[in-house]
C-alpha positions in Angstrom: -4.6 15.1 4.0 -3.1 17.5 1.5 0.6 17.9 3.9 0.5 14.4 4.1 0.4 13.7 -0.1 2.8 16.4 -0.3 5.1 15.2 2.2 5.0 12.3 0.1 5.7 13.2 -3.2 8.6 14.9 -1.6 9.9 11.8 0.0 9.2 10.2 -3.6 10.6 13.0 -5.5 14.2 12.5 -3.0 13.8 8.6 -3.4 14.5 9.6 -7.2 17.0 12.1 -7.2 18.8 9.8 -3.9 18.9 13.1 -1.8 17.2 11.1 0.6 19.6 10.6 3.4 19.2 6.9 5.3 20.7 6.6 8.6 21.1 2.9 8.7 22.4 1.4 12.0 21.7 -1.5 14.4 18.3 -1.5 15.6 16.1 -4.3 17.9 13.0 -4.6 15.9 10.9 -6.0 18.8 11.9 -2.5 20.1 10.5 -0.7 17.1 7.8 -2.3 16.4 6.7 -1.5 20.1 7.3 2.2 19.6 4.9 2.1 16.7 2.7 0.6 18.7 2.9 3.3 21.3 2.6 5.7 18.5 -0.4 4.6 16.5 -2.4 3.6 18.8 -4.1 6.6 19.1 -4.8 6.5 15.1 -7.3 3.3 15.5 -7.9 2.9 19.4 -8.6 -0.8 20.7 -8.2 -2.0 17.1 -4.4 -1.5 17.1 -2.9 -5.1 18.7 0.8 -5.8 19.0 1.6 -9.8 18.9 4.3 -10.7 21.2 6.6 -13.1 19.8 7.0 -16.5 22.1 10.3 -17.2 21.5 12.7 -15.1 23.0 14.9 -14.4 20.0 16.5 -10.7 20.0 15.6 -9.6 16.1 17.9 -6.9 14.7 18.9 -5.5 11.7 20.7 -2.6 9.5 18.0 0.1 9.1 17.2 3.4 9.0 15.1 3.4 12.3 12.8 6.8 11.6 12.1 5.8 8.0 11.0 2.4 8.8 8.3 4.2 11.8 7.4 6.1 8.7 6.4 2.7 6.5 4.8 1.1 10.1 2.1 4.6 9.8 1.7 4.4 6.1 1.0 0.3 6.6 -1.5 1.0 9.4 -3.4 4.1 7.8 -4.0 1.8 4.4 -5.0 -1.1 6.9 -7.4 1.2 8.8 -8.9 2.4 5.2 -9.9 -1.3 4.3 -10.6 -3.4 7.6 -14.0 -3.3 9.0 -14.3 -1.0 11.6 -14.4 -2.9 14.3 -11.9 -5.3 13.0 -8.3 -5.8 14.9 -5.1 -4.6 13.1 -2.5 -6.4 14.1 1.3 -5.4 14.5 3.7 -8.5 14.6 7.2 -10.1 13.5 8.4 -13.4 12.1 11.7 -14.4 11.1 13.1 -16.9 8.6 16.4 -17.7 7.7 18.0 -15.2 7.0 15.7 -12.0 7.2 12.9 -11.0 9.7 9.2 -9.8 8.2 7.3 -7.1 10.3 3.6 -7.8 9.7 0.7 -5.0 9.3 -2.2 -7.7 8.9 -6.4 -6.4 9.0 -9.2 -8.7 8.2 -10.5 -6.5 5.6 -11.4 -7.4 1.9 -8.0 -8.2 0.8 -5.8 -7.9 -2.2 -6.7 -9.9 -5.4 -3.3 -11.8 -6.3 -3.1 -10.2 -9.4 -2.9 -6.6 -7.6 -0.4 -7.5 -5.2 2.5 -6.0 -7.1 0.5 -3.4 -8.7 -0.3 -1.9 -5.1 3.1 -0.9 -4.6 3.2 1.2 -7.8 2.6 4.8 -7.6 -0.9 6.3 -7.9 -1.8 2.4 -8.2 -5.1 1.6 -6.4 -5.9 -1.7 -5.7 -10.0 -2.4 -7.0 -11.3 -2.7 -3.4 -10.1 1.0 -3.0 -12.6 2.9 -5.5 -14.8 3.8 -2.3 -11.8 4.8 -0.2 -9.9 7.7 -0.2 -6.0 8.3 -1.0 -3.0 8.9 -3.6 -1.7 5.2 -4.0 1.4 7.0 -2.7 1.5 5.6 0.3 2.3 1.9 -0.9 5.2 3.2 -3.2 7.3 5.0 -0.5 6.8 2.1 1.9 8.4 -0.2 -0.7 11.4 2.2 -1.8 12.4 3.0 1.4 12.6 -0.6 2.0 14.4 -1.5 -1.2 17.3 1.5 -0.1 17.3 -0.7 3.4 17.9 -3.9 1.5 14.5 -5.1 2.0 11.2 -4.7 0.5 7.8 -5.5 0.8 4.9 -7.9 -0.5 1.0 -8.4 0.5 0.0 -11.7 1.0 -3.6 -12.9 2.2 -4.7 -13.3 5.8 -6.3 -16.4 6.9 -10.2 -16.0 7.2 -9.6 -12.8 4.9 -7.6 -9.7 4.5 -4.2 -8.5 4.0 -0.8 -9.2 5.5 1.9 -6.3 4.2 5.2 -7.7 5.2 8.5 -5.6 5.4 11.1 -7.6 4.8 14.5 -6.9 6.2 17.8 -8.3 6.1 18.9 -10.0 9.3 22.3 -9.6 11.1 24.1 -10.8 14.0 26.7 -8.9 16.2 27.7 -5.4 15.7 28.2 -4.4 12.3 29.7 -0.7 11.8 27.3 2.3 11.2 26.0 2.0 7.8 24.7 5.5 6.4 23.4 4.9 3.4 22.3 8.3 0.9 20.0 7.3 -2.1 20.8 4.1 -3.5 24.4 3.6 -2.7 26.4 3.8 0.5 28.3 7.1 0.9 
């Protein structure tokens, strides 16, 4: 628990300074969002679902393909802290116009509208999370890195209960150069 806060507050501390580095480049999202499937489903066995999409659209986007595994494990260690234990967590994508949303959802006690912005602040704790353990770090980094992808992220309620963190991202089609991004700007 402590190398992970630390690891963290370095990732913050780079966030502020922009010596974070950001490979951004094409990437499939169905892809990704399959690898961090593969990846956490260790974390939360037989709770961990990944929702197929039905129709057959390729999503892609500009991002920095590491980074965003790195929000997918923050989203689905705060999900596993709040949804009942036997309760699924599921791992899906939607698109809209112009941007595509990857969804951590969990059917836990939710996030009161008036916390969900404050949940993304850091060492914010939303009120359901007085018994749980954790930093309120975890939210913050997810939301910066997004922001230096061009996205960002938001909490919205389930239906029947719970939380839906969605990663917004910026939608492209065909094959924009390599974008490598460092800190806020491009460089």
């Amino acid at each position: 628990r402590m190398t992970r806060l630390l690891s963290d507050l370095l990732e913050l501390s780079r966030l502020d300074t922009e010596r974070l580095n950001l490979h951004c480049r094409p990437v499939d999202l169905d892809d990704l969002l399959l690898l961090a499937y593969e990846r956490l489903q260790p974390l939360a066995p037989g709770r961990l679902q990944i929702l197929a999409p039905a129709d057959g659209v390729q999503r892609r986007a500009s991002a920095d393909a590491e980074r965003l595994q790195q929000c997918f494990g923050n989203l689905v260690e705060n999900a596993l802290k709040y949804a009942p234990a036997a309760g699924p967590i599921e791992l899906f994508i939607s698109s809209q116009a112009d941007h595509h949303l990857l969804h951590v959802r969990d059917h836990g006690p939710g996030v009161p509208p008036s916390e969900r912005e404050a949940i993304f602040e850091r060492f914010v704790r939303g009120a359901t999370a007085s018994h749980q353990s954790g930093s309120g770090i975890g939210l913050a980094v997810v939301r910066l890195l997004l922001e230096r992808m061009g996205g960002t992220a938001r909490v919205s309620a389930t239906p029947g209960g719970g939380g839906d963190v969605r990663e917004f991202l910026p939608a492209w089609e065909g094959d924009p150069p390599d974008l490598t991004k460092r800190g806020r700007g491009a460089g």
